[in-house]
Structures are given as structure tokens and as C-alpha cells.
C-alpha positions as CSV (number, residue, x, y, z in Angstrom):
1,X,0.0,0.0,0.0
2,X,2.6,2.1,0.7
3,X,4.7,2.4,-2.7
4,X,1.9,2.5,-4.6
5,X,0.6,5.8,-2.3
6,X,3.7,7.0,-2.7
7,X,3.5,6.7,-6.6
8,X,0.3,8.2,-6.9
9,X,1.4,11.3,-4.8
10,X,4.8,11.7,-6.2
11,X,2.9,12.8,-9.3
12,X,0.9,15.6,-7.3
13,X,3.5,18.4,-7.6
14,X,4.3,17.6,-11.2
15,X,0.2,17.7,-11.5
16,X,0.4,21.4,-9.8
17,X,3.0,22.5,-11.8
18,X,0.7,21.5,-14.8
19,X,-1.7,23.4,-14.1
20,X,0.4,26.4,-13.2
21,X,1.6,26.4,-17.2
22,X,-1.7,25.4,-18.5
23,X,-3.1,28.8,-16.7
24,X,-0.1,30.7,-18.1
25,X,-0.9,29.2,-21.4
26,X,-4.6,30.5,-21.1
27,X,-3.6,34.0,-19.8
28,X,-1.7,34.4,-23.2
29,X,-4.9,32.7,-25.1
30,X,-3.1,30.0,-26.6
31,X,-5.1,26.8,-26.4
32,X,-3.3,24.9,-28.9
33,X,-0.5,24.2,-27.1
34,X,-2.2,22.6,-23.7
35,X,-3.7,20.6,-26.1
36,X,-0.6,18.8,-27.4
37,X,0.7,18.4,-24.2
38,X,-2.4,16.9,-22.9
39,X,-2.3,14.6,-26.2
40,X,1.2,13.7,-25.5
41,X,0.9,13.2,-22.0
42,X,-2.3,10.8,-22.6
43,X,-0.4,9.0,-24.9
44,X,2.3,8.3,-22.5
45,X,0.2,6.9,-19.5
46,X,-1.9,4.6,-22.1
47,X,1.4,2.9,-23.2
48,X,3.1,2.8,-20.2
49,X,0.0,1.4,-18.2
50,X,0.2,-2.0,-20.0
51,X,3.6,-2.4,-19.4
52,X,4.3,-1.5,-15.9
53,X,1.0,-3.6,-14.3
54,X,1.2,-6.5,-16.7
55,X,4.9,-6.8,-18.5
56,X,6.6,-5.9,-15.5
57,X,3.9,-7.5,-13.2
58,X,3.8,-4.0,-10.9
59,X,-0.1,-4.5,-10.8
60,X,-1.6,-1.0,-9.1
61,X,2.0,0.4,-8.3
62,X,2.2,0.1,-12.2
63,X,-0.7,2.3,-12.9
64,X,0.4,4.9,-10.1
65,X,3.8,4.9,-12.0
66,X,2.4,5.4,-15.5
67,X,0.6,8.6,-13.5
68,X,3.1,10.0,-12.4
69,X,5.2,9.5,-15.2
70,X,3.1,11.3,-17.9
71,X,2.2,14.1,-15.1
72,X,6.0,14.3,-15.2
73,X,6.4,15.0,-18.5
74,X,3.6,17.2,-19.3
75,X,5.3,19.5,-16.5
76,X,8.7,19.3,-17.9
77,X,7.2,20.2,-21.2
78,X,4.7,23.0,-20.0
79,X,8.2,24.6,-17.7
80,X,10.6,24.2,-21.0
81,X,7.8,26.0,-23.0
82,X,7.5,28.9,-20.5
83,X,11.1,29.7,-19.8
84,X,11.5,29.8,-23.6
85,X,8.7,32.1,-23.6
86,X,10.1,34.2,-20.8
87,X,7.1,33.8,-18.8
88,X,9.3,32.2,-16.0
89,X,13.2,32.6,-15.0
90,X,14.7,30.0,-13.0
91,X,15.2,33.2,-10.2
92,X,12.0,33.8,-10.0
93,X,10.5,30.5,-9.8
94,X,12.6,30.3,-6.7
95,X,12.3,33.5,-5.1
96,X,10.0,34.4,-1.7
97,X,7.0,36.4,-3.4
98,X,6.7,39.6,-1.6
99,X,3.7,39.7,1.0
100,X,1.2,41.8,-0.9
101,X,1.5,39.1,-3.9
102,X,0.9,36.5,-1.2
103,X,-2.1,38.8,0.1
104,X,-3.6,38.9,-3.7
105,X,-3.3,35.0,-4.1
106,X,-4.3,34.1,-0.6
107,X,-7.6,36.2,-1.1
108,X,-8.2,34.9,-5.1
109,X,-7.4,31.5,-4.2
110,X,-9.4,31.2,-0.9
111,X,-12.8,32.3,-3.0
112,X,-11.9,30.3,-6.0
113,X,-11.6,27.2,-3.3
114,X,-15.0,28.3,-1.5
115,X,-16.4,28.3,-4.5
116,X,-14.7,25.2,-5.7
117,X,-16.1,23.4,-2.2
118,X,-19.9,24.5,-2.2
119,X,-20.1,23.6,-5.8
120,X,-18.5,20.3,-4.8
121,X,-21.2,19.7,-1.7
122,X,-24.1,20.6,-3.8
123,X,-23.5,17.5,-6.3
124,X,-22.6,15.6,-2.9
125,X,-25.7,16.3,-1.6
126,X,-27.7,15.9,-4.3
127,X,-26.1,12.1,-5.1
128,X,-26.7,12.0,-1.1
129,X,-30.7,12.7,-1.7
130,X,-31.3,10.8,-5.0
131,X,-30.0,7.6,-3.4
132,X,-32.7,7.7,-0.5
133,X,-35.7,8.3,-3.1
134,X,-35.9,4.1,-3.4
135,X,-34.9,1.1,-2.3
136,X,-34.9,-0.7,-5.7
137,X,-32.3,1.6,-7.0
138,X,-34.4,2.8,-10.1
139,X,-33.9,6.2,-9.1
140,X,-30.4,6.3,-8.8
141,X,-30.0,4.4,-12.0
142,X,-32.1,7.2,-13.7
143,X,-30.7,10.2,-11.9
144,X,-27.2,8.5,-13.8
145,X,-28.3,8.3,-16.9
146,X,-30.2,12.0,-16.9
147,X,-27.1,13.6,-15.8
148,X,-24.7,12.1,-18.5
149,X,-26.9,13.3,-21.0
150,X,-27.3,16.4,-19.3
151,X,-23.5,16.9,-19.1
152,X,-22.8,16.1,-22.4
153,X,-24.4,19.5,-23.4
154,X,-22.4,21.1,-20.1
155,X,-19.0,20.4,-21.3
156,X,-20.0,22.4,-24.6
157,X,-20.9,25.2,-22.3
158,X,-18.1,25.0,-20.1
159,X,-15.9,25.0,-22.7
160,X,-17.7,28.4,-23.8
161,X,-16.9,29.7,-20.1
162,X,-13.6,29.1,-20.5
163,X,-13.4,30.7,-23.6
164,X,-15.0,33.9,-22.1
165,X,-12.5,33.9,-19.1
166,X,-9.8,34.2,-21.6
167,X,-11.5,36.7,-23.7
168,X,-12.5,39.1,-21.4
169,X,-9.0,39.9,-19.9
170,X,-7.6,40.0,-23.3
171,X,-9.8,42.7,-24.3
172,X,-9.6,44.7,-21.3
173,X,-5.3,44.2,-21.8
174,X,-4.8,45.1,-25.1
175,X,-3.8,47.7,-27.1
176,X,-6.7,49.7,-28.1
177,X,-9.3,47.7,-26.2
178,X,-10.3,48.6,-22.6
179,X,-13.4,48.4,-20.4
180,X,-16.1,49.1,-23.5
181,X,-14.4,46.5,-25.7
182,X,-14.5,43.5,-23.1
183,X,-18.0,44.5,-22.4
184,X,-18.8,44.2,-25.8
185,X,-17.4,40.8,-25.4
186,X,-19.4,39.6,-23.1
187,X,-22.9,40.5,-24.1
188,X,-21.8,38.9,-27.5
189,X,-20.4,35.9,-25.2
190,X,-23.9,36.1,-23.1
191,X,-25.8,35.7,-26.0
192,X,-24.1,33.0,-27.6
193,X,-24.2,31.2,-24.4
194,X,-28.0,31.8,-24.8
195,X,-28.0,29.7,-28.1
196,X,-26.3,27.1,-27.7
197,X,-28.1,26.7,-24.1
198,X,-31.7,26.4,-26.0
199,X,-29.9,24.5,-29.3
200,X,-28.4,21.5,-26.8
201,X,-31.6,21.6,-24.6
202,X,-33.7,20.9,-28.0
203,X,-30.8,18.5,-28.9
204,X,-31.3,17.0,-25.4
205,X,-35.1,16.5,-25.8
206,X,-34.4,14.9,-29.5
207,X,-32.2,12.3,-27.9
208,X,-35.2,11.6,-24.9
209,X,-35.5,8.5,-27.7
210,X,-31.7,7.6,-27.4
211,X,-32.9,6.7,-23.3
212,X,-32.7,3.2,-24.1
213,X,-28.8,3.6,-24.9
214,X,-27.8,4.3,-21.9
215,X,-29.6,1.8,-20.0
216,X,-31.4,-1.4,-21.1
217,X,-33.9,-1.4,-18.0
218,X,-37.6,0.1,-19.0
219,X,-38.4,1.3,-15.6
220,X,-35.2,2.9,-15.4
221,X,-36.1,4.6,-19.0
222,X,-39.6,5.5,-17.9
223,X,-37.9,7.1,-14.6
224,X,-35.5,9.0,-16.4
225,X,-38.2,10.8,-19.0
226,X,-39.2,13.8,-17.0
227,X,-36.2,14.6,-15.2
228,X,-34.1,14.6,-18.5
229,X,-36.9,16.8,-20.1
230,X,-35.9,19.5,-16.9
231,X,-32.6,19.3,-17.6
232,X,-33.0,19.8,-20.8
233,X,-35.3,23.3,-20.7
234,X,-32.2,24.4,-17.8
235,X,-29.8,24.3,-20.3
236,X,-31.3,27.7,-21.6
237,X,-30.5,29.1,-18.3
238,X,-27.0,27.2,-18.1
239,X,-25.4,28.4,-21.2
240,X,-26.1,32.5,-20.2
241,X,-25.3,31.1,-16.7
242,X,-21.7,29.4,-16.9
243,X,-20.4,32.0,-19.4
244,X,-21.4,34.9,-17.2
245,X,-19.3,33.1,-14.7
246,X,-16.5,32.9,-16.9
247,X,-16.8,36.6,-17.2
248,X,-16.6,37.0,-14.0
249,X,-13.4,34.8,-13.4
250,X,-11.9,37.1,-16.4
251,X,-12.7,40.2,-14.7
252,X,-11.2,38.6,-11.2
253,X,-14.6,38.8,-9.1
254,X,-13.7,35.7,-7.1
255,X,-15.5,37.1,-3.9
256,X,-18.6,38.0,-6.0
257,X,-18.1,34.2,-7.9
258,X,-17.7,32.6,-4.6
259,X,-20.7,34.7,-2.8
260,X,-23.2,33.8,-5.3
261,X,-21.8,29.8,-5.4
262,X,-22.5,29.9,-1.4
263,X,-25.8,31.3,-1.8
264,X,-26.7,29.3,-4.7
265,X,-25.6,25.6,-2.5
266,X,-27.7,27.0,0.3
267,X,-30.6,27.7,-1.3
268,X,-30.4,23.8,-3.0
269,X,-29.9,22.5,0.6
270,X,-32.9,24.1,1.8
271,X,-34.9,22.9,-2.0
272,X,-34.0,19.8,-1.4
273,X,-35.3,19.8,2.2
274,X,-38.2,20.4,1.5
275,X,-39.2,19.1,-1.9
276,X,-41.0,16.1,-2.1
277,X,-39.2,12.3,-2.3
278,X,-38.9,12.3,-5.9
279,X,-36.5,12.5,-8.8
280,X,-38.5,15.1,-10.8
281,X,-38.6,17.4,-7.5
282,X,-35.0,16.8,-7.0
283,X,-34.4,18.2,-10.5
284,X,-36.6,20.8,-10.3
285,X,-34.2,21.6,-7.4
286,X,-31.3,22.5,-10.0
287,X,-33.6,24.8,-10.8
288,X,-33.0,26.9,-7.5
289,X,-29.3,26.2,-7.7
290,X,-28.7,27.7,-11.3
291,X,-31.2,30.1,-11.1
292,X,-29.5,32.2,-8.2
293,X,-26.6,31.7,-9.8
294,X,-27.8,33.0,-13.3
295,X,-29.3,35.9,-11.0
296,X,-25.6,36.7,-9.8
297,X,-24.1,36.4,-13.1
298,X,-27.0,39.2,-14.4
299,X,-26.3,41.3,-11.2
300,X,-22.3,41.3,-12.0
301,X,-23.3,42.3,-16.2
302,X,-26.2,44.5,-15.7
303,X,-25.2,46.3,-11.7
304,X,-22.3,46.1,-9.8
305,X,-19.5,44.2,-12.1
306,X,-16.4,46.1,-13.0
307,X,-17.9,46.3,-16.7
308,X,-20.9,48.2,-15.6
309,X,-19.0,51.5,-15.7
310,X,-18.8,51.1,-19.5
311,X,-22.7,50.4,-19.9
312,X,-23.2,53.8,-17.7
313,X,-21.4,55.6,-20.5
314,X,-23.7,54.8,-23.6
């Protein structure tokens, strides 16, 4: 148990590290080259995985070593690329930053992990709730098979937030753009994220057919009908909801990101409470959740974000 803990944690810094570059990557708006890197890296851990647990007859240890091998290399590779870039110099990357840059990351980083936490119990507690509606199971079995079609649209429209959290900065940054321009940005971001919202929720509801794919069980099917056709109608409110909040991750409004993901897990607790034992009421729940975060996304764009000042000048 031990070596193979060991391997899988060895590759936790390299994992960090990662991420650090993929970041810098994004701040500079180049998504190409985190692509490779993940491609490579991927590649890497799928070869070495058969030969480690069954050539070399490492079983589990294997796999943690084929981990933390690839997570090894995609940090090596993101670190070459940004010392080559200049992004990084070997003195900086070991010097003490200075205590008001520890101040700015402490605060940024402690909402992004709030945030990050409350978004993380309200899927808890929701898996928590679905699993008490029966004890046959059916629910659960449904409630799995509504939110991977569900979440097939939602990686469309998180990619879409991502795209607007790298857009926004760049617009306010560069030469000849400013305030106006990123909020021009991000009502045309909005409204996209309008679109494709209602053109995957009416892809959603043309797939309520496809049920039987996903599972071969017909009450499971039956039980999955009504929730599936919820999440499908939310997907109108998710794709103006999670590219607002890309905006606001471009514009830096952790606290305000964080406030409204608190509020918005609160408000599901209490739903959930109180809604009635089944999986159409739990759904409708999401409801509660996405809708007080769509109203904090609209309050940022339309009252108190740090784009409003442009909208006051029209």
C-alpha cells in the first residue's frame, strides 16, 4: 500500500505545476499548445499502463507509476515552453513572493476554493438525496443516466466559459481595447451562451429516444423521461449562466463568484429539504441552484460588475 501511495502522490507536484503552465498558457490565449501536451501526455500513461502492471507484473504500483510519469512530462514540457517564452526565469520561480502578492493569491485562491467546495457539496448532496428516493435503485439508475446526457451538453458550455474567461481579460489588456471593448465581449459571449443553451436543450429533448442507450432497463427509461426533459429546458439558463461566470473569473470577481456559489448551494440544501421524495422534485431543485446563480451572473453584467461603468457611458 505504501509504494503504490507513494507513486500516486509523487505525481501531485508535477500535476500542480501542470496546471500552473496550462493557466499561463490561457492568460496568453493560446489553447493549442495545452492541447498537445495533454495529447502527449495521454499517450504516454496509455502505453506505459500495460507495461508496468502487466509486462513488469507491478499490478496497481504500475498504474500509479504510469501517472506520475506522464504528469512528469507534461510539466517538464509545460516549464521548458515557458522559460522559452520568458514567462518564468529559474530566479523567479525560486524567489520568496513579496507579502502583498501573497495577500492577492491568498484572497483569489481562498474564493476560487469556497467556490470550488460549495459547488462540490451541492452534487454531494444531491447524489446524497437521489439515493434515499428508493430502495430498488431505479432512481439512482435514472438520476445516472439523466445527468450524463445532461452533461454532455455542459461540457460544450463550459468550454464556452472558458473561452469567455480568456477573452475578457484579453480585451480589457490590449492595445486599443479597454473596459467598452471587453464588455462588448461579453454581451456577445452572453448571448451566444443563450443559443447554444436552448440548441443543446432541443438536442437534449431529440435524444429523450436515445434513453434506451444508456440503459437497457424500462423502468429505469420511464424514470429518467421527466427529469431529462428539466434538464434539458435548464440548459437555456446554463449556457447564459456558466459564461457569465467565466466573465466574472476574467474580470477577477472571485468574492462575488464565490458569494453567489454559497448562496446558490444554500438555497439547493434548503430545496431539497423540503421538496417532495422524488427525482422530478430533485431536478426541479437545479432549478433553485442555477437560477441564483444565473441571478448573480446578471447582477455582475447589468449592476455592480467592474464592466458596468462602460454600460453607464452609452
Amino acid at each position: 500500500r505504501w509504494p503504490t501511495g507513494l507513486a500516486g502522490s509523487g505525481g501531485v507536484l508535477f500535476e500542480s505545476l501542470s496546471l500552473v503552465g496550462f493557466a499561463a498558457c490561457r492568460g496568453v490565449m493560446d489553447t493549442v499548445s495545452p492541447l498537445k501536451i495533454a495529447l502527449a501526455s495521454n499517450v504516454i500513461n496509455v502505453l506505459l499502463d500495460p507495461l508496468l502492471i502487466f509486462t513488469a507484473r507491478m499490478g496497481i504500483l504500475g498504474a500509479g507509476l504510469a501517472t506520475a510519469a506522464s504528469q512528469l512530462f507534461s510539466a517538464a514540457v509545460y516549464l521548458a515552453l515557458l522559460l522559452r517564452r520568458k514567462l518564468v526565469r529559474w530566479g523567479s520561480i525560486f524567489r520568496i513572493p513579496s507579502r502583498a502578492a501573497l495577500t492577492r493569491l491568498a484572497t483569489a485562491g481562498g474564493a476560487v476554493q469556497l467556490r470550488s467546495a460549495a459547488l462540490n457539496l451541492a452534487f454531494l448532496w444531491i447524489t446524497k438525496t437521489v439515493q434515499g428516493l428508493d430502495s430498488t435503485g431505479t432512481a439512482a439508475a435514472a438520476h445516472a443516466v439523466t445527468i450524463q446526457l445532461w452533461q454532455l451538453g455542459g461540457v460544450v458550455l463550459f468550454a464556452l466559459s472558458t473561452v469567455a474567461s480568456i477573452i475578457i481579460p484579453a480585451e480589457l489588456n490590449r492595445e486599443g481595447g479597454g473596459v467598452a471593448c471587453a464588455r462588448s465581449a461579453a454581451s456577445r459571449l452572453l448571448t451566444w451562451g443563450l443559443l447554444l443553451g436552448a440548441g443543446l436543450g432541443a438536442a437534449q429533448l431529440a435524444a429523450l429516444p436515445l434513453l434506451g442507450v444508456f440503459t437497457p432497463l424500462p423502468e429505469v427509461q420511464r424514470a429518467a423521461v421527466a427529469p431529462s426533459i428539466i434538464g434539458a429546458v435548464l440548459q437555456l439558463l446554463n449556457g447564459v449562466t456558466f459564461v457569465g461566470e467565466g466573465v466574472m473569473v476574467g474580470t477577477q470577481s472571485f468574492g462575488a463568484l464565490a458569494a453567489g456559489q454559497v448562496l446558490a448551494t444554500a438555497s439547493l440544501l434548503l430545496a431539497l429539504h423540503l421538496a417532495p421524495s422524488t427525482l422530478p422534485a430533485v431536478w426541479g431543485c437545479f432549478w433553485v441552484f442555477n437560477a441564483i446563480r444565473f441571478a448573480n451572473v446578471m447582477l455582475h453584467h447589468f449592476v455592480r460588475g467592474p464592466l458596468v461603468s462602460a454600460r453607464r457611458k452609452f
